[in-house]
Structure formats: structure tokens, C-alpha cells
N, C-alpha and C positions, 0 to 999 in steps of 0.2 A: 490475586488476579494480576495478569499483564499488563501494565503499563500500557498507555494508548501508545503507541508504535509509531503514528503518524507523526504527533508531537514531539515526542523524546528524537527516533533515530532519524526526518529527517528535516532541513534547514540550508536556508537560503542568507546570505550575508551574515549569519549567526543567529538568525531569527525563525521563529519553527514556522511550518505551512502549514494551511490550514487547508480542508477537502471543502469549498462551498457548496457544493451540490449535494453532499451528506446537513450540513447545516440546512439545506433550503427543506430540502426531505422532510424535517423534524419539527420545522416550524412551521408547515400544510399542518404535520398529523396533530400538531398542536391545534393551530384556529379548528381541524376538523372535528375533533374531539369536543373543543367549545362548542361549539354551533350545535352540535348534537347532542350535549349534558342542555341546551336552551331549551332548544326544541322539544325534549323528554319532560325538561322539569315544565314548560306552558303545558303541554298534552296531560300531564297528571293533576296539573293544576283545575284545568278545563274537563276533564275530558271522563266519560262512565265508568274505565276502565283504567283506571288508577295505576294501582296495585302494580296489575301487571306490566304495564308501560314502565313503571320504576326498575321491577327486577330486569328488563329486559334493557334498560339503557344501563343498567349495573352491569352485567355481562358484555354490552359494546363495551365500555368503556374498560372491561378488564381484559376483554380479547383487543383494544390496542395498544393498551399497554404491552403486553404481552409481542404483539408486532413491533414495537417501539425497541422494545428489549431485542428481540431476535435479530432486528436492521444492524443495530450498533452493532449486536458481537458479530454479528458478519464482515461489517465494512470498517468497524472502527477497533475492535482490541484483539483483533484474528492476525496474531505474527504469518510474516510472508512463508512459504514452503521453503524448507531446509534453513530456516534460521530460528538458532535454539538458543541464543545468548543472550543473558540475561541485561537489560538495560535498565541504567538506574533511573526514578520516578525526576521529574521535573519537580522544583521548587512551587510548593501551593501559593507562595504568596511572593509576589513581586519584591519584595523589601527584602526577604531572604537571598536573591539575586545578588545586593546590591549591598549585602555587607563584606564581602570580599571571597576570594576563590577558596575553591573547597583546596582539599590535603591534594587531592589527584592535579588541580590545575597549578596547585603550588609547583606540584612535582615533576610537569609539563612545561609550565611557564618559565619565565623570564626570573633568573636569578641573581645578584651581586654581592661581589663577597668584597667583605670589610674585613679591615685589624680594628680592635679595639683595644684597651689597658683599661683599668678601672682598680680602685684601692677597696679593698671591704677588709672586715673587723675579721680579725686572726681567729677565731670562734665555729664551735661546729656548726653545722646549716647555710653559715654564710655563703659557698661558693652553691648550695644546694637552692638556696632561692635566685641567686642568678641564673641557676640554667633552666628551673622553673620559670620564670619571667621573660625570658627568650625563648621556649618553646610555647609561651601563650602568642608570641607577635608569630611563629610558625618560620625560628630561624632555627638553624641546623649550625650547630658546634661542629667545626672542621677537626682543629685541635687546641689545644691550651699546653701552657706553661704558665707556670708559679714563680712570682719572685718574692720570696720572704724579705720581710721589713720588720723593724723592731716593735714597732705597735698595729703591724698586719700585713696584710700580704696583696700584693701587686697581681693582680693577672692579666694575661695576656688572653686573647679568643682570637682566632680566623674565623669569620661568622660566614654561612650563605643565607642570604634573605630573600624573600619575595623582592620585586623590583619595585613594590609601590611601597615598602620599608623603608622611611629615609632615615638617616642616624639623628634628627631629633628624635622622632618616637622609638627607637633601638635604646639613648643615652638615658629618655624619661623613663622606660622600662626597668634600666638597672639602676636609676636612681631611687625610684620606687622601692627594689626589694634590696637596697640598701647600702648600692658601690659609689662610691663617691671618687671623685679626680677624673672623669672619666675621659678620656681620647677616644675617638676614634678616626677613621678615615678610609678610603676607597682602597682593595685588595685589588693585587692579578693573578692569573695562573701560577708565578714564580715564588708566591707566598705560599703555594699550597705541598713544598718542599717542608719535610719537618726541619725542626731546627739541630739534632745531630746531624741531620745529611748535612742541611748548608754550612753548619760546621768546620765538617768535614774537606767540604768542598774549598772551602776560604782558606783552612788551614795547606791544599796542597797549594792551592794558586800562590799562596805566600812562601811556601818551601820551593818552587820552582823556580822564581824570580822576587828579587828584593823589593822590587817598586811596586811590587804590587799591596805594600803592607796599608796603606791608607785606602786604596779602594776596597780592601779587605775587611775594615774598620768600617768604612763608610756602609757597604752592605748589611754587615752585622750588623750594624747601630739606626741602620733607617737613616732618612732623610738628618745630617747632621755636618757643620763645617770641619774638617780636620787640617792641621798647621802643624810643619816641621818647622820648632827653633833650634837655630843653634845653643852649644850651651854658653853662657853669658862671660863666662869666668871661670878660672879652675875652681872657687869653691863651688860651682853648681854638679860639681861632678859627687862631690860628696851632701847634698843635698840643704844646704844652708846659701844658695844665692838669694836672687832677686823671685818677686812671687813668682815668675815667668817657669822658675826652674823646679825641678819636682826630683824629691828623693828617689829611692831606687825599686822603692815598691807602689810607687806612683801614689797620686793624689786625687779624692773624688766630691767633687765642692759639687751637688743637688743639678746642674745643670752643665757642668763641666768637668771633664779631665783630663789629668794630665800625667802621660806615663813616660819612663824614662827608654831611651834606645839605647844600644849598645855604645855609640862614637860618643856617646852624653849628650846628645840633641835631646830636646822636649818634644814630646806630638800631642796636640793640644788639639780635645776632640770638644765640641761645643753643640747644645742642640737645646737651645732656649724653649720650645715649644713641650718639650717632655724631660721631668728630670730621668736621670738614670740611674738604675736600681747597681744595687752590691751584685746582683748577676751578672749584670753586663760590664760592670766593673771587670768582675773577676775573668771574664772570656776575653775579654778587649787587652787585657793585662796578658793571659796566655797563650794568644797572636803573638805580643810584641815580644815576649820571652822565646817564644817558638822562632821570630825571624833574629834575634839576640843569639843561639844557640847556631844556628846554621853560618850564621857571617853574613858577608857581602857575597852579592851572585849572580851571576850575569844571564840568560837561557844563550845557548851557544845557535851556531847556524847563522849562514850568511851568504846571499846573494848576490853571482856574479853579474850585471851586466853590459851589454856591450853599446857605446853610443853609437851616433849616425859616422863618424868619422872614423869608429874603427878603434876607439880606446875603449879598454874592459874597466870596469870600477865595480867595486865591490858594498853592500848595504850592509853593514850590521851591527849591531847594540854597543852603544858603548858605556863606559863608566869611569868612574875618577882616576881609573889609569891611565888614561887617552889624555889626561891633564897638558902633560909637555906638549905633545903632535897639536892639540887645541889651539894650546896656545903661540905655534911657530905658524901655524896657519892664520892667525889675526897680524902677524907680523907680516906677512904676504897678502894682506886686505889691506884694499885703501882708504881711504877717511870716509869716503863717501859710502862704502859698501858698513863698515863698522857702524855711521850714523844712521844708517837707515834700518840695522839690526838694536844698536841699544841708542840709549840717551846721547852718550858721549863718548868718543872712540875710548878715550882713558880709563874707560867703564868695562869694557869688555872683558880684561882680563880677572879683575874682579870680580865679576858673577859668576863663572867659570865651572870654580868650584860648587857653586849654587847647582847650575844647572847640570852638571856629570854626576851628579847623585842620586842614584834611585831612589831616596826619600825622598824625592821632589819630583819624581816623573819617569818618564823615559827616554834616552836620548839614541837618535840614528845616527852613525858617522859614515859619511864617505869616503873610502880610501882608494888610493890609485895601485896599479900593480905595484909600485917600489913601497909601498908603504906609507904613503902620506896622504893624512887628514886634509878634501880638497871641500869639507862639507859636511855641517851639523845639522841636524832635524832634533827640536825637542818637543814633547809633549807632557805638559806643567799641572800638577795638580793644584790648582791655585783655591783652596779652601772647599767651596764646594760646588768652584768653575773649572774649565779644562783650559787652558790655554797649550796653541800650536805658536811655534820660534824656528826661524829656517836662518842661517845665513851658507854663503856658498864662495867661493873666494873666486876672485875676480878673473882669473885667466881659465876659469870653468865654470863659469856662467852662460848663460843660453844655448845650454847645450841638454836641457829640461832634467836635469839633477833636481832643481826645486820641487819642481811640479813631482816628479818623483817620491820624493821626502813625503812632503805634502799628503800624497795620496795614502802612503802606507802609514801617517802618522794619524790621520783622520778615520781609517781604518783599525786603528788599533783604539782610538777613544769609542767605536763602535763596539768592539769585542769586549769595554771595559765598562759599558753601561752608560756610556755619557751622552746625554742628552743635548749638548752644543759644545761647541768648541769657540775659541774667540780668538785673534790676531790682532796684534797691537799695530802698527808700522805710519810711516809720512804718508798724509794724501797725497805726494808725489809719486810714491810708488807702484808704480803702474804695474810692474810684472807681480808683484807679491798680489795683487788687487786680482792682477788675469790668473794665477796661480790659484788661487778661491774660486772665483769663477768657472775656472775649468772642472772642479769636483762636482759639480752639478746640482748643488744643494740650493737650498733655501739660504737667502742670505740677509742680514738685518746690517745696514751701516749708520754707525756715531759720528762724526767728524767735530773737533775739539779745538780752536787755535792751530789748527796744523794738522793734527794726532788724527788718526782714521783707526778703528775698530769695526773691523769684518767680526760676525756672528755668523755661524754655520747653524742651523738645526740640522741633529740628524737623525732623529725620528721620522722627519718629513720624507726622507725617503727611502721604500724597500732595501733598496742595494746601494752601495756607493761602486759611482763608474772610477776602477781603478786606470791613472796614466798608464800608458803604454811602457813597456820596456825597452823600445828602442832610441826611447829618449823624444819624442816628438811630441810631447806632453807642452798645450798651451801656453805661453810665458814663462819666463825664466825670474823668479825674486832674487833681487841679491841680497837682498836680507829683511831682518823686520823687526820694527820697535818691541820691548818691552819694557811692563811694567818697573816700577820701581822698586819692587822688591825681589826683582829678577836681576 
């Protein structure tokens, strides 16, 4: 039989309607019927002619049934003209509603996707009851990866779930049929890339440009801090220094490690909240051999432009050959422009080589047409913060070279995933201050004994408004504090 039609296909704030005037109808022919089975059964009770008065209220009462019946199919379960689709029956009992959505509203509804990891016993069935026990909570396996361990095996899931799924009852689920260690945590579209693509993908960004080997790592490996050391001593090169230093096929301590680079620096990747498996071992390892094989490497291309007064300067990458020009350009800075970029002018040249080194970041140079460095822009990978560093030397200041830097160096921690960026420099500094200010962003300020720390978020906003080219970009920094181990 058809489903009442009324009920199922139509509804008001989610709530079905109901016909009152079919209800009133039914509940006349109801008392009618009473009143008249009364008055049959007193007349037979009373009355000469029994018998017949019975059969004869027998037959009312079958001939309205019978009306009863033919009202309904007319009014109540007679689909409209030209619709022939079948509609599924409404829930008989209220309780059935209200233990959660069927398959169809899962498949409609509101979904979120998780990562999780979980350890179970190296044995057949094991991973067979974990996907049994996520398709009872009515989650959907994206993909998996396997990390083999010596007494079992690590798995990895992208899960999508109903949205009333939260990951307690997802972790209780696989604890149940048997995973233990279990992570999990909130997915985005960018998870749902398998992992030879992102692979892939990691591996060119790292073969195009050197600096990019730690954000390269850092993607791979999930939320984790990563540190370029230098190497401590010549024996760190041969793999007998201080713990700090790691032999040549790297090292992997449960929640830490540490792999060797080509110049013998350490890159010490750390992620306390999840240890890491021999896979990620081994892929984190074949990055760093992959940028060890290719060298040092700059991406080429560089931008002329022209200021307000009519001189052309050129933007583009620099690296630890730019060493010397570096450092004759701090020779042509005055104490004041060098202390308001580092601690102490005598510091400058010291860090130098720190900061010209694509394992530590990326850095912009400004050069004038004859060739000289009139201005640095760095962008610092400082663990697992971003730190921006500008200085400009002092007879091409306010002429919006800063605010320049700035803009493309803020833009490139956007193109690199980073989530804020930070500025160390003096609360005196007033242009490096309007210089932040002018990017448009959200801004969070620290002030310290002196020390002022601008935070950008730049999630906060769609677009970042890039400085103009003409140079007419808000305040001029002449430089800006950092940290100490800059």
C-alpha cells in the first residue's frame, strides 16, 4: 500500500501537516456510529422485534465502515496526478527518529573529516575489525597507510564522519575492537591528496629551491618543530660529536630525529605529541638525500623596480654568496639603523652567515643598478614560527624599500603555509611598526623591557594587500630586532 502521502511528502519547519478537516470527518463518523450501535442494542433490548433490529444495525455499521474505508482512500493515501515515486514510510515510533540519521541523511548531511593513527597487533583480522567498528559509527575510510613496527603495525586513516561523531566515540570505537595509542584530530580538503602525490609534490618544491627542505619536512611530518644545527666540531662530521650531532644515516629516538645535511648541519625534527614511525623515518631521510644530491640552489628571476625619484632597484633571492655585498653594506649602516635590526651592531656580521642560508629561510636582497646590496629582507624558519627581518641601509631609507620587502616576504610565508609571522625590533621603532601595519593584517603586540614583537595572523585574511611598486608603501623600517639565535 502507499504510504500516507500527506504525512511523508509534505512539511513545515521539518514537521509533517496534518489535514484537520479529514481528522474532524472521522471523528462525526466515529460518535455516529456509537450513538447508533446505542440505540440498536436499547431497541433490541426493549423492543418485539429483536432479531431484526440486530441484523439491521449489523449492516449500518458494516456499510460505515465500508464509507470510512472509501473517505480515507480518497482523501488520505490517493498519490496526486502524475506522481509515481516512490516515498519511503515515516518512522512508526517516535524513538526510532531520535536515534540518529538514516544512511541517506548521513549522505546528505554535515560531514568532517579526521586523521587518525592507532597501533594494533601485527595479526590477521586486526585491521578487519577496525573498519568493522568504524562502519558501525557510519564513518567512511578515505584512505589508509600502514606503518610496520616490530611488534605491529601503525595505521594511519583519513576518516569522514557524520558531524555528530566526535573523536571520543571514533577513539572508544577502535579501542573496543582493539587499536591502542590512538591519535586522532581534525582533517581539511588538503589531507584528502594521497600521500605519493604529496610526496611527489614535496619532493619538486624541494628540488626547485633549497629552503624549502624544512617546510618540506614539516608538511610531511604534520604539525612538528624542525632546527638547523650547525655541526659542533669536525668530529660531528664523521658522526662521534656531541648528542646534538647525528651520523650520516641519521638518527631516530621515538619522538625525535635527527638527520644529517650535506655542509654537516643537524636538522632536528621533534613532534612530542606523536612518536614517529621507521616510514616517516625513511621518507624524511630521502628528502634530505634528495636536496644533499642536488646542492645549493637559488630559484632565479628578479624584479626591476623603479622608486619615486627615478632610481631602478632590483628584488631578488639571495644566498651565502651575497656574503661579502652583506656585509660592506652594514659597513655603510649606522649604529643606530644596525641596533634597531640586531642586538648589537658587532653582531651583525656574525649572524650573517646564519641568515644567507636557505636552511634557515629565505632571504630578499636589494641591489642598486652598479650592483650593491642597499637592503636585506629575511624570512626565518624559526622551529615551528615564521619570523620576518628587514634592514635597509641608511642613505635608502624612506624611500618604501622596507615596506617592499615586507610585503613580498609576508607573501611568500602565505604561499608556504604559515599561519603567522612575528617581528622582533625596539618599541621605538616606529617605521618597522607602520611597516606591519600597512600589510593589513590582524596584529597581536608583546612589549618587553624595550623589545616589541608584532604578530601578523594570516589566515585572518583572504588576500594580503601587496605595497605598491612605486615605492609609496606606508613607513620606511630601518631595521628590526632579532632574536638571539638570529
Amino acid at each position: 500500500m502507499t504510504p500516507d502521502m500527506s504525512d511523508v511528502t509534505r512539511a513545515k519547519n521539518g514537521r509533517p501537516v496534518h489535514h484537520w478537516r479529514r481528522d474532524l470527518v472521522e471523528l462525526a463518523a466515529l460518535f455516529t456510529a456509537v450513538a447508533v450501535a446505542d440505540a440498536v442494542a436499547d431497541l433490541v433490548g426493549h423492543g418485539p422485534d429483536g432479531p431484526v433490529l440486530l441484523v439491521g444495525s449489523a449492516l449500518a455499521l458494516l456499510a460505515a465502515v465500508g464509507f470510512h474505508l472509501w473517505w480515507s482512500r480518497r482523501h488520505g493515501h490517493a498519490p496526486p496526478e502524475g506522481d509515481t515515486g516512490a516515498r519511503p514510510p515515516a518512522p512508526a515510533d517516535p524513538a526510532e527518529q531520535q536515534a540518529g540519521p538514516s544512511d541517506s541523511d548521513t549522505a546528505d548531511g554535515a560531514t568532517v573529516l579526521w586523521r587518525m593513527r592507532t597501533t594494533v597487533k601485527d595479526e590477521p583480522g586486526s585491521l578487519a575489525a577496525l573498519c568493522t567498528a568504524l562502519a558501525g559509527l557510519r564513518v567512511d575510510i578515505l584512505s589508509l597507510q600502514t606503518h610496520p613496527l616490530a611488534d605491529g603495525t601503525v595505521d594511519e586513516f583519513l576518516l569522514r564522519a557524520p558531524h555528530e561523531q566526535g573523536a571520543t566515540e571514533i577513539t572508544r570505537a577502535v579501542a573496543d575492537a582493539g587499536g591502542f595509542g590512538t591519535w586522532i584530530e581534525r582533517a581539511d580538503a588538503h589531507d584528502l591528496v594521497d600521500a605519493p602525490t604529496r610526496v611527489l609534490g614535496l619532493a619538486t618544491r624541494t628540488a626547485l629551491d633549497g629552503a624549502e627542505l624544512p617546510l618540506a619536512l614539516r608538511q610531511l611530518l604534520g604539525r612538528c618543530t624542525i632546527r638547523s644545527l650547525p655541526a659542533t666540531s669536525p668530529a660531528a662530521r664523521f658522526g662521534t660529536g656531541s648528542p646534538e650531532d647525528a651520523p650520516v644515516e641519521g638518527v631516530l629516538e621515538d619522538t625525535v630525529m635527527r638527520l644529517r645535511a650535506p655542509e654537516g648541519e643537524v636538522i632536528t625534527v621533534e613532534r612530542p605529541y606523536l612518536p614517529f614511525t621507521p616510514t616517516e623515518f625513511a621518507r624524511a631521510r630521502a628528502l634530505v638525500e634528495l636536496d644533499a644530491r642536488l646542492g645549493p640552489r637559488v630559484p632565479g628571476g628578479q624584479d626591476v623596480l623603479t622608486l619615486p625619484e627615478g632610481n631602478a632597484i632590483t628584488i631578488r633571492r639571495a644566498d651565502d654568496s651575497d656574503l661579502e655585498a652583506a656585509r660592506a653594506m652594514h659597513e655603510r649602516c649606522s649604529a643606530p639603523t644596525l641596533r634597531h635590526r640586531y642586538h648589537a651592531p658587532q653582531d651583525a656580521d656574525r649572524y650573517l652567515g646564519h641568515l644567507l642560508s636557505p636552511r634557515f629561510g629565505r632571504t630578499l636582497a636589494v641591489q642598486t643598478a652598479s650592483g650593491r646590496i642597499v637592503g636585506l629582507g629575511h624570512l626565518l624558519w624559526d622551529g615551528d614560527e615564521t619570523e620576518v627581518a628587514l634592514i635597509v641601509e641608511d642613505a635608502w631609507q624612506r624611500r618604501g624599500i622596507g615596506g617592499e620587502l615586507l610585503g613580498r616576504l609576508v607573501g611568500m610565508a602565505i604561499e608556504a603555509g604559515c599561519e603567522n609571522v612575528y617581528a622582533v625590533t625596539q618599541s621605538s621603532n616606529t617605521g618597522m611598526v607602520a611597516a606591519m601595519r600597512g600589510l593589513g593584517l590582524p596584529l597581536d603586540y608583546q612589549i618587553e623591557e624595550g623589545t616589541l614583537v608584532i604578530t601578523a595572523r594570516l589566515e585572518a585574511a583572504p588576500a594580503l594587500p601587496r605595497p605598491p611598486h612605486d615605492g609609496t608603501a606606508h613607513g620606511e623600517p630601518s631595521g628590526q630586532g632579532a632574536r638571539d639565535q638570529h
